[in-house]
N, C-alpha and C positions, 0 to 999 in steps of 0.2 A: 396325391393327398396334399393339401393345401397343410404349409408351414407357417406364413404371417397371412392374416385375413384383419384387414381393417374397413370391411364391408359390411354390409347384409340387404338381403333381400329385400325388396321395396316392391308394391304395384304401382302403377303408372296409371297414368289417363292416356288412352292410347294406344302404348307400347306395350301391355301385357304388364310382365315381371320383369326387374331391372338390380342393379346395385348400387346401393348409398354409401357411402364414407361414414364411418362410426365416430370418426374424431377429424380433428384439423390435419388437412396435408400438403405440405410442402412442395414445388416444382420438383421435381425428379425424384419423388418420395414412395416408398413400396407401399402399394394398397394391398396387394395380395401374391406370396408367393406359393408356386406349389409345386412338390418335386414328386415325380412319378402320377404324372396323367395318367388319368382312364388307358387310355388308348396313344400311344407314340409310335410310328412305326416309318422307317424311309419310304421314302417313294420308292418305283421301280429301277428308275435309271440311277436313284441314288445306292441301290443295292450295292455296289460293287466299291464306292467311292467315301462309304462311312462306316465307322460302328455301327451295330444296328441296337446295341446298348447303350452304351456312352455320347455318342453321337460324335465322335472326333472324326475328323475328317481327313483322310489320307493326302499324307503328303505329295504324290506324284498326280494326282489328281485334281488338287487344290496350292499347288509351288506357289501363287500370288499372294494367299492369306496372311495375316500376318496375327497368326495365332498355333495355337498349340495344334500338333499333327502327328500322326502315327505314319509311322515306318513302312508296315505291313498289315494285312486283315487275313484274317483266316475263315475259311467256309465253316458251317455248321458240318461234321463230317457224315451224318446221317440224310440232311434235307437238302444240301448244297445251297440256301437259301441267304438266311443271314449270315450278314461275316461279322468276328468279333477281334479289334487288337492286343485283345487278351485274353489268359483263363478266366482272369474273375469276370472281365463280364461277360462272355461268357455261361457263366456259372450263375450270375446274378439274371440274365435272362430264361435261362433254362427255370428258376426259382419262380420266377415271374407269371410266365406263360409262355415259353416253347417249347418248355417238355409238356402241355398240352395241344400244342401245336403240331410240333415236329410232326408227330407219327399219321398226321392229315396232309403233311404236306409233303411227305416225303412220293404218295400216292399219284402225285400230279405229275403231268408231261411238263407243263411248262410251269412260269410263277405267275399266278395269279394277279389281277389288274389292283389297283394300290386300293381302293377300294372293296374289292372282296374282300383281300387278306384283311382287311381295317374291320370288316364286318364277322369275318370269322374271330379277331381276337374279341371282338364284344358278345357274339353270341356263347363264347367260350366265359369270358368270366361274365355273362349275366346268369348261368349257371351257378356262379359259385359266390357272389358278391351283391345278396339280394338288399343290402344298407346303403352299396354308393346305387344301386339302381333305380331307387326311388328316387334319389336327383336329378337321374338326368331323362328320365321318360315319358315326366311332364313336359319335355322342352316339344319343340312346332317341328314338325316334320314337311305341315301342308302338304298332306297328300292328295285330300281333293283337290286342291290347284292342281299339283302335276298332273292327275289323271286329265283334268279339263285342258289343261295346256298341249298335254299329247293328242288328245283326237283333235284338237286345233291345230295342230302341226307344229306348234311356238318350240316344242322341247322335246329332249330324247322321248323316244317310245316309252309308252309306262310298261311294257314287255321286257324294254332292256334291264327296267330297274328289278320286276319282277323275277326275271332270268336270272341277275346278279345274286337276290336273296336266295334263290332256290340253291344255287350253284353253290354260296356260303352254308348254306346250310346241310346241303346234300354233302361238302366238302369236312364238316366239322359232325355231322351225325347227329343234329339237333334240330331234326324234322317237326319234331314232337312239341316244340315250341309255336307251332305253325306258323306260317307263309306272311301272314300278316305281321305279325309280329316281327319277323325279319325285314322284312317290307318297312316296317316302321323306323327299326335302328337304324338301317342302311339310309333313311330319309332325313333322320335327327344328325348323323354324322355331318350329309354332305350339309345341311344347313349350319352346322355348328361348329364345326372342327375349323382349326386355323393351320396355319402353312408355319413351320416348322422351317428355320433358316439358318443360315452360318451369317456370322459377324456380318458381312458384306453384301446380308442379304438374299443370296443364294437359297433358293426354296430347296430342300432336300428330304422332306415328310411332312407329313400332318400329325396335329396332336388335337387330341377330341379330353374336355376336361371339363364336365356340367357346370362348376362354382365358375369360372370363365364364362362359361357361353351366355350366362345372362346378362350380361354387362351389353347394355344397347348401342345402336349407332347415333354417330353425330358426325355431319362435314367439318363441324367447331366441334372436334375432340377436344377432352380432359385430361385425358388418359391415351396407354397403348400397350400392345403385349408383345413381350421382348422373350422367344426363347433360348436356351443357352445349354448345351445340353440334356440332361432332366427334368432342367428344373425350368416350369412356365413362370414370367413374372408381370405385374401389371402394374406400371410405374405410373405416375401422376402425371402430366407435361403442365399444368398450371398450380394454381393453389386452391385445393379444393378443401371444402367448411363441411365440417359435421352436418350428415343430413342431406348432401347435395349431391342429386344424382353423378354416376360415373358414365362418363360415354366414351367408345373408341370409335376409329371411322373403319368401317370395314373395307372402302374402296379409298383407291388412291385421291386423295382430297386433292391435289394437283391439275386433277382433270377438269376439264367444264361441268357444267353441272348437268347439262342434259346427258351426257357420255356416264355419270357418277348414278344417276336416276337409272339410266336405263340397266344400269350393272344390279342395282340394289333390288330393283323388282325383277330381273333375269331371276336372279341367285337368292335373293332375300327374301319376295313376295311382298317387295313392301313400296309403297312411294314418301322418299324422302319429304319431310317438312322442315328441316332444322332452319332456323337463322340464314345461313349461308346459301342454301338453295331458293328457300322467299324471297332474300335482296337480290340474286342473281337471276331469278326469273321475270320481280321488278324490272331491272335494269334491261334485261332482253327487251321484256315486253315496250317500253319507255322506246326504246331507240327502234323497234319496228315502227311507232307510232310518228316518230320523228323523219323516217325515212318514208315516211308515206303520205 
């Protein structure tokens, strides 16, 4: 649930829905913070090496960081799944969703791919949290792309994605919502959800947060999102004016831009046009012409 929001909603030409700055803001100034996303959860391999509350990160795991670290983690003793460095969170998860969880996951042989579990805690609280739902089920799933991309060959099976929802849904007991509609979550997550990291970058879950996900792309970022914990935050990196759009980059801006294109329509559905991609394409084109 967003804490500071010095945003809101804007439509674009173009881009769909986006986010504007309500007031003046500063290089490294909070446009929007928010503690307890939608959806937070480790990854797989992270299971073992963080809170799956807190998100601290176990010290025998992490000896390099140079940040705050726990001692020890303890299994859930029921699901053997998440581990917590303490009771409260613990206690503070259980409150959350995995005392709706638990008793689904305790059923399974193995732990489920980072993305099922991610769709089973949304079809668990789309049950129960029908105010933030309306947020985020507008956002673009593109699902007729994937279908066309899969009988193309371009992308996984749309069987695999299909499978995944069945599997979430069969797994959490919310058939009844039907197949589409899981289909749908499980489409708006992967497009929207961001990578969840330690100080150093280290990717160790995703977190899925709708006020976030509409914040558009740009190669010339404005902004960025910084998680830390709980709590998601989306800091300014320029000065941005009442009114003017916000944009993060969602690929590594470092890269050439044909490599950064082809990532953003892979993953995004989309073909870059910012500034940065125009001059660089210029400049390509210019220097074939000169070579020729």
């Amino acid at each position: 649930m967003s804490q500071t929001n010095f945003t809101k909603e804007i439509q674009t030409n173009g881009r769909g829905r986006g986010l504007a700055a309500t007031q003046d803001i500063s290089p490294h100034g909070i446009l929007m913070n928010v503690h307890n996303p939608y959806i937070l959860l480790p990854d797989t391999p992270s299971l073992s090496k963080i809170c799956s509350w807190c998100f601290l990160p176990l010290f025998s795991a992490f000896p390099h960081l140079q940040t705050q670290c726990v001692a020890t983690l303890q299994k859930c003793s029921a699901c053997k799944i998440p581990r917590y460095c303490s009771f409260t969170c613990q206690r503070a998860d259980w409150k959350s969703i995995h005392a709706k969880e638990c008793k689904y996951l305790q059923k399974l042989p193995d732990v489920p791919p980072t993305p099922v579990r991610a769709l089973m805690q949304a079809l668990l609280k789309f049950q129960l949290d029908e105010k933030r739902n309306s947020l985020w089920t507008n956002l673009k799933g593109h699902e007729e792309e994937r279908i066309t991309r899969s009988r193309l060959g371009q992308e996984e099976s749309w069987e695999d994605i299909s499978l995944q929802a069945k599997a979430a849904m069969a797994f959490t007991s919310t058939e009844d919502l039907g197949l589409e509609m899981g289909i749908a979550i499980l489409c708006r997550i992967s497009c929207n959800a961001f990578r969840a990291t330690l100080p150093d970058a280290t990717p160790i879950g995703i977190f899925f947060e709708p006020t976030i996900s509409l914040v558009n792309h740009s190669c010339v970022p404005n902004a960025h999102v910084v998680s830390e914990g709980r709590i998601m935050t989306l800091h300014s990196l320029l000065n941005i004016a009442a009114g003017e759009e916000i944009f993060i980059s969602y690929v590594d801006v470092e890269q050439p831009c044909l490599t950064r294109r082809d990532q953003l329509w892979k993953t995004y559905f989309f073909w870059c046009e910012c500034t940065s991609c125009k001059n660089e394409l210029e400049k390509e084109s210019l220097t074939r012409l000169n070579i020729v």
